[in-house]
TISETOR-266991 format. One record per residue (C-alpha): residue number from 1; x, y, z. Coordinates in nm, 4 decimals. Layout:
REM residues N
> seq; x; y; z
> NUM; X; Y; Z;
...
REM end
This chain:
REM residues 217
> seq; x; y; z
> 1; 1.1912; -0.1785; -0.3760;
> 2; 1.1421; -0.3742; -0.0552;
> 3; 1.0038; -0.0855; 0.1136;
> 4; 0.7799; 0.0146; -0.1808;
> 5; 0.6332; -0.3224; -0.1304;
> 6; 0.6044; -0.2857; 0.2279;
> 7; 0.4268; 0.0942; 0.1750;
> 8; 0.1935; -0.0434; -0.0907;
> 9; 0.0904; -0.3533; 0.1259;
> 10; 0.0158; -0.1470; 0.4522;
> 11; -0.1867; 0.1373; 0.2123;
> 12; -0.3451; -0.2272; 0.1142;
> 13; -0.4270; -0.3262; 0.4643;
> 14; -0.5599; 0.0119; 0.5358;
> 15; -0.8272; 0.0217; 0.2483;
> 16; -0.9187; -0.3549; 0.3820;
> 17; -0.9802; -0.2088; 0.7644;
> 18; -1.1693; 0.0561; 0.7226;
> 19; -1.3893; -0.1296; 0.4843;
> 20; -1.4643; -0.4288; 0.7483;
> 21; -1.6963; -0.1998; 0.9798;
> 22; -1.9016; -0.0403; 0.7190;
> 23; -1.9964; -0.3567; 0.5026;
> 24; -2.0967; -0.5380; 0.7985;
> 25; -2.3235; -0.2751; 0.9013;
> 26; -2.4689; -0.2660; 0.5294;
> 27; -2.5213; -0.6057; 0.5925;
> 28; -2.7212; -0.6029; 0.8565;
> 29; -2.9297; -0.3532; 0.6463;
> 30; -2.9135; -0.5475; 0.3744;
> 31; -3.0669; -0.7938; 0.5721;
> 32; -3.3323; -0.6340; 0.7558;
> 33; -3.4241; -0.4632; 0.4267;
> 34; -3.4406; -0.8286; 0.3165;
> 35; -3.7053; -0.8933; 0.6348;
> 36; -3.9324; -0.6222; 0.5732;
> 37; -3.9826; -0.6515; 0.2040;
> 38; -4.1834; -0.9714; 0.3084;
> 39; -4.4213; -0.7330; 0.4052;
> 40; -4.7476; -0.7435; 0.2211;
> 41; -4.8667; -0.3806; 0.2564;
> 42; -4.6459; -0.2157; -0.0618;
> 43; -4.6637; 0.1483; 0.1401;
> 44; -4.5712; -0.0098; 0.4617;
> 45; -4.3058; -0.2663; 0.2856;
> 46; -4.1950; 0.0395; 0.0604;
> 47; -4.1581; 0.2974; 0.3360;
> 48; -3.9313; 0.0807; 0.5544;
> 49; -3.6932; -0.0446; 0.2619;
> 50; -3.6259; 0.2875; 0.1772;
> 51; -3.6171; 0.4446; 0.5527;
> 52; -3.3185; 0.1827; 0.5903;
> 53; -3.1696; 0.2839; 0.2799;
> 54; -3.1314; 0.6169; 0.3895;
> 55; -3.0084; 0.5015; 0.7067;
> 56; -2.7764; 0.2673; 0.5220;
> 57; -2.6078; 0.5702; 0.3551;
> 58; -2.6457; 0.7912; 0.6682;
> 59; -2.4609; 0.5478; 0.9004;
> 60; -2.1695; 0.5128; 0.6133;
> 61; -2.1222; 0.9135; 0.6062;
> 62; -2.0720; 0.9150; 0.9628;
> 63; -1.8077; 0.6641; 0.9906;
> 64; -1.6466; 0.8075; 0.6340;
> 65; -1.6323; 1.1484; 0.8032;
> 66; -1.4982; 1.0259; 1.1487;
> 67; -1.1985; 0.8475; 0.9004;
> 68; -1.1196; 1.1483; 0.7115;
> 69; -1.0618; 1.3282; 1.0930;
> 70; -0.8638; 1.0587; 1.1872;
> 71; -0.6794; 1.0129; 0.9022;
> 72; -0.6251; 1.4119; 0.8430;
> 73; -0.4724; 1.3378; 1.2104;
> 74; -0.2390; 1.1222; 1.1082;
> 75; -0.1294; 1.3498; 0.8107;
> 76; -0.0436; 1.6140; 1.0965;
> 77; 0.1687; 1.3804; 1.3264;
> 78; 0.3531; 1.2560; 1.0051;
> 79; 0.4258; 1.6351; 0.8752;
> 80; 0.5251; 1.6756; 1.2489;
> 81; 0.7607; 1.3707; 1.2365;
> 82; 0.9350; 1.4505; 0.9060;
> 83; 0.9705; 1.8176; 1.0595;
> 84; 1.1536; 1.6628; 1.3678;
> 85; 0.8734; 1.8543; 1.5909;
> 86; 0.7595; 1.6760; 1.9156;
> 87; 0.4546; 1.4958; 1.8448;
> 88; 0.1708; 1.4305; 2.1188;
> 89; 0.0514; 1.0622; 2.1242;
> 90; -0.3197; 1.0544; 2.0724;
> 91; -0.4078; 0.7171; 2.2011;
> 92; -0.7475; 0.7465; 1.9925;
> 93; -0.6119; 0.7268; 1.6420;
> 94; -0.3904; 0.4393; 1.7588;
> 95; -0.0091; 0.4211; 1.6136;
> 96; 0.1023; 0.6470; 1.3208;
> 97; 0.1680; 0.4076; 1.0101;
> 98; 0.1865; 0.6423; 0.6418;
> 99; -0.0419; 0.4650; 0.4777;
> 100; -0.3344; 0.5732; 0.7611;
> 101; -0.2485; 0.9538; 0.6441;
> 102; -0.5388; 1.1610; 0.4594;
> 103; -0.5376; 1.1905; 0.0712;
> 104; -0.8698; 1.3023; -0.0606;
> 105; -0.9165; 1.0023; -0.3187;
> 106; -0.8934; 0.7527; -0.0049;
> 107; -1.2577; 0.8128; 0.0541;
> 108; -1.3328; 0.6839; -0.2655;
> 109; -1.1325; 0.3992; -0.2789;
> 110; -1.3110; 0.2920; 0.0634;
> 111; -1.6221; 0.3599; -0.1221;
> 112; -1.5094; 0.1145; -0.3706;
> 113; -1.4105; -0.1677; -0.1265;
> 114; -1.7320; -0.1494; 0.0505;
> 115; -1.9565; -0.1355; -0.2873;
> 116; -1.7153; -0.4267; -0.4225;
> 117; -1.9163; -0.7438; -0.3492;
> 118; -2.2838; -0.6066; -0.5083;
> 119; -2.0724; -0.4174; -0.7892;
> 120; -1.9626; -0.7593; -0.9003;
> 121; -2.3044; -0.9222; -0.8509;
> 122; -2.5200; -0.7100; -0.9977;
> 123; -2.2779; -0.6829; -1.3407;
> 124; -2.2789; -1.0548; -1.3506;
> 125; -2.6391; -1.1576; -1.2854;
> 126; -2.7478; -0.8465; -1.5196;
> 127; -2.5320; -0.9595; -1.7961;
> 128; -2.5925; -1.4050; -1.7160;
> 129; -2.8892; -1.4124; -1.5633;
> 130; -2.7599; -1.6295; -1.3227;
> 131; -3.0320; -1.6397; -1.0191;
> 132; -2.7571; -1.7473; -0.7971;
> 133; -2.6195; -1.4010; -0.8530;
> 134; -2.9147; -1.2142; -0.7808;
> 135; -2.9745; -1.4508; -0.4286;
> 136; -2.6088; -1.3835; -0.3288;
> 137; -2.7253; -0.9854; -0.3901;
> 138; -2.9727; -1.0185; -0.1939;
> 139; -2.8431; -1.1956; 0.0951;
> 140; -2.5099; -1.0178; 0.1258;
> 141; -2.5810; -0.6959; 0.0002;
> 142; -2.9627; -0.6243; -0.0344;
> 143; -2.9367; -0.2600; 0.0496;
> 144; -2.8415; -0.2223; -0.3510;
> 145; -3.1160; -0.3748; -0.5136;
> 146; -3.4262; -0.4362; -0.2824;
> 147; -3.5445; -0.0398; -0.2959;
> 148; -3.5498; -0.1500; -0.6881;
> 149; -3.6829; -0.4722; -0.6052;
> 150; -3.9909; -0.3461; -0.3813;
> 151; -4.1262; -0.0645; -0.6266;
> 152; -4.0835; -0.3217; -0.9076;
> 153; -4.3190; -0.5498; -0.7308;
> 154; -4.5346; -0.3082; -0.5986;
> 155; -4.8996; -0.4045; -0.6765;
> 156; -4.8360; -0.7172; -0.7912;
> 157; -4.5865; -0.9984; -0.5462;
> 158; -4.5850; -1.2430; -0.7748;
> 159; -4.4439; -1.0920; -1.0728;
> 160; -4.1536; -1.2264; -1.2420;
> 161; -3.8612; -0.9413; -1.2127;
> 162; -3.6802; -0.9916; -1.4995;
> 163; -3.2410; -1.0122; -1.4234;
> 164; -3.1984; -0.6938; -1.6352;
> 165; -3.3685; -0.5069; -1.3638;
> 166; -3.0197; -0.5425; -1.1536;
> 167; -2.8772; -0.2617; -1.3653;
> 168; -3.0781; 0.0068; -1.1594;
> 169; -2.9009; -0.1034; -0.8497;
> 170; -2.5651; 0.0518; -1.0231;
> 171; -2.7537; 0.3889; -0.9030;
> 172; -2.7802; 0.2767; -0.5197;
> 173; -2.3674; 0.1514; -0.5383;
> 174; -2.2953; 0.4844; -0.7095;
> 175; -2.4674; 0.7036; -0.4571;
> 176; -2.3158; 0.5011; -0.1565;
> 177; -1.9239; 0.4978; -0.3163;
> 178; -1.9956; 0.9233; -0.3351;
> 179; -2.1289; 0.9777; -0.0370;
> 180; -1.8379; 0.7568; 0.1368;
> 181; -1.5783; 0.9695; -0.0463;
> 182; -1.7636; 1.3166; 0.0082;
> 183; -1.7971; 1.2206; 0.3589;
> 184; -1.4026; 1.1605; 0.3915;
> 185; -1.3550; 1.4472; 0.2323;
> 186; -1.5408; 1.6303; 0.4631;
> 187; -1.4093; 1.4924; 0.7728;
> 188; -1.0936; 1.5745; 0.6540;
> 189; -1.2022; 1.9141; 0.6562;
> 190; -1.3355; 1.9300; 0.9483;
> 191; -1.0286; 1.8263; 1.1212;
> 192; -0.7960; 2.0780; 0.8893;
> 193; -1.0114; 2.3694; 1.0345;
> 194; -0.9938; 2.2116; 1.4111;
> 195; -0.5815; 2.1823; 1.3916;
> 196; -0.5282; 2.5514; 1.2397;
> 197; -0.7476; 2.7049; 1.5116;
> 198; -0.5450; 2.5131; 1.7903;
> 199; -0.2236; 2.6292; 1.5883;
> 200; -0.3490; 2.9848; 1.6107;
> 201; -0.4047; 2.9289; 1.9627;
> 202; -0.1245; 2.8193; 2.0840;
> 203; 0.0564; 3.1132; 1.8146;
> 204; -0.1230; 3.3593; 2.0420;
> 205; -0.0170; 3.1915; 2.3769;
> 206; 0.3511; 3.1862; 2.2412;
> 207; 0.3119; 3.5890; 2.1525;
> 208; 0.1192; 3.6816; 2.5122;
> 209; 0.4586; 3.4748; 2.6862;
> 210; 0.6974; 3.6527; 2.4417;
> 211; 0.4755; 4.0135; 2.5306;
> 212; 0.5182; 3.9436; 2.9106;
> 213; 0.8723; 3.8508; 2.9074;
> 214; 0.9323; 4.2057; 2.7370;
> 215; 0.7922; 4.3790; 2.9679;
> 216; 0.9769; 4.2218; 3.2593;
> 217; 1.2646; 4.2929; 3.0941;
REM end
């Protein structure tokens, strides 16, 4: 039981790590999104909200897909280990721990942590109203509703946005939680492909050394 514990808390610890990086970065955004949609020009204050959003979800797919490599990493040296086959430290991918070993829903759950925060705003300032809800959005995690935001007050910046409009950033969060576990997925992939060709490498190096050392003998 006490080790079940132990597992779950470390898978737990994981999730939390590899979510830190990515939110911050949405964050930042989130917050520059916030910046330009001061803008008065709607093309020019349009353009730029959605240019970041694209290099919001860009910039998550790359990290996503450089965790599914390292994680599909880990799943090697941990087959290796429970072979009882010698295992080369990789000082990139840091120490081997189970619960940093691919599984093709981890992408997802990732997804999940990072799109946690505006998931819970924008369901409870949809459903209350609550402006406080819709200023935390926008502060923390602006990269989910202001692409809504700026075509809803496009032509006209004083309009009053009513709270139900926070529904359409469900979209945004949905598109950024798939594309975080697609890109694990991928990376995971990527890195399957790259240890079978260095596994039918070093197969063919083992059959030239066994081909030379019968015909020697």
């Amino acid at each position: 039981m006490k080790q079940k514990l132990a597992a779950f808390g470390w898978q737990i610890v994981e999730y939390l790590r590899r979510t830190v990086t990515p939110f911050i970065i949405n964050l930042l955004y989130g917050m520059t999104m916030l910046a330009a949609s001061a803008i008065n020009e709607d093309t020019v204050r349009i353009l730029l909200v959605f240019l970041l959003l694209g290099a919001t979800g860009f910039t998550d797919f790359i990290f996503m897909r450089g965790a599914g490599e390292i994680a599909y990493k880990m799943k090697v040296t941990g087959e290796r280990k429970r072979a009882n086959m010698p295992v080369s430290q990789d000082n990139r991918i840091g120490s081997y721990r189970p619960a940093k070993e691919y599984r093709p829903y981890k992408g997802f759950i990732i997804g999940l942590c990072i799109c946690l925060l505006p998931l819970v705003l924008i369901l409870v300032g949809a459903t209350t109203g609550n402006a406080g809800c819709r200023a935390a959005l926008l502060f923390t995690s602006g990269w989910a509703y202001l692409p809504v935001f700026v075509c809803l007050i496009a032509g006209n910046p004083d309009v009053t946005v009513p709270a139900e409009t926070l529904w359409w950033g469900l979209i945004i969060v949905g598109v950024i939680l798939v594309l975080c576990g697609v890109a694990y997925i991928l990376g995971g992939r990527v890195e399957k492909r790259r240890q079978d060709a260095l596994e039918r490498r070093s197969e063919t190096i083992e059959e030239q050394k066994r081909a030379r050392r019968e015909k020697r003998n």
